[in-house]
C-alpha positions, -999 to +999 in steps of 0.1 A: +000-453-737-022-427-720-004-387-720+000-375-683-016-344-695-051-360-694-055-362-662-096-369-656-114-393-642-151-399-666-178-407-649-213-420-671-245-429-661-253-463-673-286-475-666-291-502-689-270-530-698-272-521-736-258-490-730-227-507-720-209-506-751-219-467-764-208-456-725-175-474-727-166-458-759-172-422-744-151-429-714-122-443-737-128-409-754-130-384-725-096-401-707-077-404-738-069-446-735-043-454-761-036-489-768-006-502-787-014-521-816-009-557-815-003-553-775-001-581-750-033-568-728-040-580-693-077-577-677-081-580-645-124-583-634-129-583-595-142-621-592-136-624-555-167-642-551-196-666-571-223-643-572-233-626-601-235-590-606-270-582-586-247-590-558-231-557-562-197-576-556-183-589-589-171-569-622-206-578-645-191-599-675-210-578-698-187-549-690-159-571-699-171-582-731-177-551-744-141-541-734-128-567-750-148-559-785-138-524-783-100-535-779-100-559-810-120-537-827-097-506-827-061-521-816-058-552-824-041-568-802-020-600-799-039-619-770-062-601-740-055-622-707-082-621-683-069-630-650-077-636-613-064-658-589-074-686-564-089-673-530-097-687-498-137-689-505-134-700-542-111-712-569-106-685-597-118-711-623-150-716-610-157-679-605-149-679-647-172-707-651-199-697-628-197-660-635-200-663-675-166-654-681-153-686-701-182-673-728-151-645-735-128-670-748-150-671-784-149-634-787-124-625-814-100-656-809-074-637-792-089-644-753-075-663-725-084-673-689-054-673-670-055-685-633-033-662-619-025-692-590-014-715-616+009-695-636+047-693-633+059-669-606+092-646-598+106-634-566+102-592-570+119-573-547+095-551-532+099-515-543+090-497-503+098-529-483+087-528-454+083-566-431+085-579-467+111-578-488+098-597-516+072-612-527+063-642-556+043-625-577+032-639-619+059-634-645+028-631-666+034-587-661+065-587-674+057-602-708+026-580-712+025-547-729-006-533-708-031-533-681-065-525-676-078-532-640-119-535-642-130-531-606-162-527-582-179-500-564-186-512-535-171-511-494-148-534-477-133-534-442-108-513-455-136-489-460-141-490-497-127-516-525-122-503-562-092-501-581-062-501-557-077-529-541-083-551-573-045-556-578-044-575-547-060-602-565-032-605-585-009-621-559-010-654-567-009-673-532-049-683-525-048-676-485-037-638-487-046-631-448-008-638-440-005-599-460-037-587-445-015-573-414+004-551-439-022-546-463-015-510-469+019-510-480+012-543-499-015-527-520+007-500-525+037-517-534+013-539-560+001-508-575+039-498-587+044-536-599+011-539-616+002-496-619-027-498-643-025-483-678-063-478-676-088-479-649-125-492-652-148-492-626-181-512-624-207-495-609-238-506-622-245-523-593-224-511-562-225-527-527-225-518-490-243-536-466-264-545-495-265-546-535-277-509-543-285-500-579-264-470-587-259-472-625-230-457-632-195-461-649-160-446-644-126-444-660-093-426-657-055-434-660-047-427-622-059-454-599-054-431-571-075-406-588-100-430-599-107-444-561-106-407-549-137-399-569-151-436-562-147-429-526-164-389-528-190-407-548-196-432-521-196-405-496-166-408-479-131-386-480-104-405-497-078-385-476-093-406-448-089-439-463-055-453-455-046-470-490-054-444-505-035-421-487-002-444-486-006-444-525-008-408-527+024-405-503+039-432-529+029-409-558+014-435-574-013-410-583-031-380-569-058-374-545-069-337-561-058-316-588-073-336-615-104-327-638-135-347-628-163-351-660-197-364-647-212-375-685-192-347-700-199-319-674-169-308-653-194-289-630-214-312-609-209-319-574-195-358-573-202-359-535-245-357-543-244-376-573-252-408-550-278-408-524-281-414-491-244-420-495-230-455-490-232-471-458-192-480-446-181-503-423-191-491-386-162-482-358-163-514-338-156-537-370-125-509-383-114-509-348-117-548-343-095-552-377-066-528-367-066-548-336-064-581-353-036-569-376-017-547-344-018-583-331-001-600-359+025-573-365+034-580-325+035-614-327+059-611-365+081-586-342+083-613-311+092-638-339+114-619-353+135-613-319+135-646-308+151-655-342+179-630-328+184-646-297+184-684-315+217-668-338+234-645-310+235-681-291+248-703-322+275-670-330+284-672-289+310-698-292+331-680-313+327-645-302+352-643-279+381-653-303+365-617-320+375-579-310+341-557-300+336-542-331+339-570-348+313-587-326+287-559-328+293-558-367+284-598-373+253-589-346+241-561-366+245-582-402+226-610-383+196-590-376+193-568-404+191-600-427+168-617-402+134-610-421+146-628-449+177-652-445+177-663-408+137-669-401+128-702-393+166-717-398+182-739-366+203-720-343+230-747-359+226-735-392+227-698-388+258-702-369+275-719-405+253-682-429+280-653-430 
């Protein structure tokens, strides 16, 4: 494992894809990455979409393979699962196939493809619940020894997608917008599930409104560290971005008071590394979003209440065979459990629950 005390985030230029290998090595050196030996290792590339790495959007499979050679050639390990799961615009298998990923499986024996979708799932309790409670999430983290989460540089509507953001590809479901509402606690919640051991950012090729060459690679232990410098590289203030500031207020990781290396010098200015600065997403589309999800967290609340009403009237025959407190202490059971017990059940059969 990686020693709390080395707490810096590496940041290389890389401005060739041969490079790749020499610059991964120096980040593994400069963050101090410590890998069990014979570890179960899990990989997780952003392949939310089909197009290749000029797009700026998806982890280039050339950063992958030579993070998987460096980890069979100094740890050893048992198997290295690359995983990704099933979205709404494209099934995680074909991003593998059409994104050069199922080359990987060759490379030292020990590689698999997992669609994340397709795997065996647990109910987790989540640790900050908020409107969830739980979530099924893949078993597959609990019978792995590590996990290095290989993300993008790039924006999003949530102003900029790295590594906090990657882990919501691990939930397994393939239409995610029913968490979209929530998506800050969610994403903060999967980053205590799945916190990375290691952090790898791809930014070779970034994206904002368009692919932008930027040539560049990071690494750290802290994924809240990690996007903090991806977002001042970008050119925006990750105490402004609101998943990285509920991860911070989760202590997931740290927003300052961590060392910052820019290929070995702890002295240059990480905001004018990068310019012009990366163009975000503009007010009306960040407005129009938290309208859309103020909309759906109304209309979970009005469900929600009218599930209340649908078990006060199945509980009303017998209440009055009850005293008062008795009465108000089935009501409050009732609608404290109504998120996750009563929702969707017949007024008949929540009368016969409790």
């Amino acid at each position: 494992m990686i020693s709390n005390s080395l707490k810096t985030v590496a940041v290389r230029r890389c401005s060739d894809g041969e490079e790749i290998p020499s610059v991964l090595s120096k980040l593994v050196e400069e963050t101090g990455l410590r890998v069990p030996d014979g570890a179960k290792i899990v990989v997780k590339p952003n392949l939310n979409d089909l197009k290749g790495p000029s797009s700026g959007l998806t982890t280039d499979v050339r950063v992958v393979d030579a993070l998987v050679r460096y980890l069979n050639s100094r740890s050893r390990p048992e198997k290295i699962l690359i995983v990704e799961s099933d979205a709404w615009c494209r099934l995680a298998d074909e991003a593998f196939d059409v994104l050069g990923y199922r080359d990987l499986e060759s490379v030292g024996g020990n590689v698999e493809l997992v669609n994340l979708t397709k795997s065996p799932t647990v109910d987790v309790r989540l640790p900050f619940p908020s409107y969830f409670k739980t979530m099924r999430l893949p078993r597959l983290f609990m019978e792995t020894d590590f996990f290095i989460s290989v993300a993008k540089l790039r924006t999003h509507h949530t102003i900029i997608s790295c590594i906090l953001k990657n882990q919501f590809g691990c939930v397994p479901r393939r239409f995610k917008g029913r968490y979209h509402p929530y998506l800050n606690e969610i994403l903060a919640n999967l980053n205590v599930l799945f916190r990375p051991d290691w952090c790898l950012v791809d930014g070779l090729i970034g994206a904002d409104m368009r692919p932008r060459e930027v040539g560049l690679m990071l690494a750290s232990s802290d994924p809240v560290a990690t996007d903090s410098v991806c977002a001042r590289l970008m050119g925006f203030s990750p105490e402004r971005i609101p998943h990285i500031k509920a991860a911070a207020e989760k202590e997931i990781g740290d927003t300052e008071g961590f060392r910052v290396l820019f290929d070995g010098d702890p002295d240059v200015n990480i905001g004018a590394v990068i310019a012009p600065p990366f163009i975000g997403p503009n007010r009306v589309t960040l407005a129009l979003s938290e309208l859309v999800g103020a909309t759906a967290r109304t209309a979970d609340r009005l469900r929600n209440f009218a599930s209340s009403l649908q078990i006060l009237a199945a509980l009303s025959t017998g209440l009055t065979a009850s005293s008062k407190g008795e009465v108000l202490r089935r009501i409050l059971l009732k609608w404290r459990n109504i998120p996750d017990a009563y929702r969707g059940l017949k007024a008949g059969e929540a009368a016969k629950i409790g």
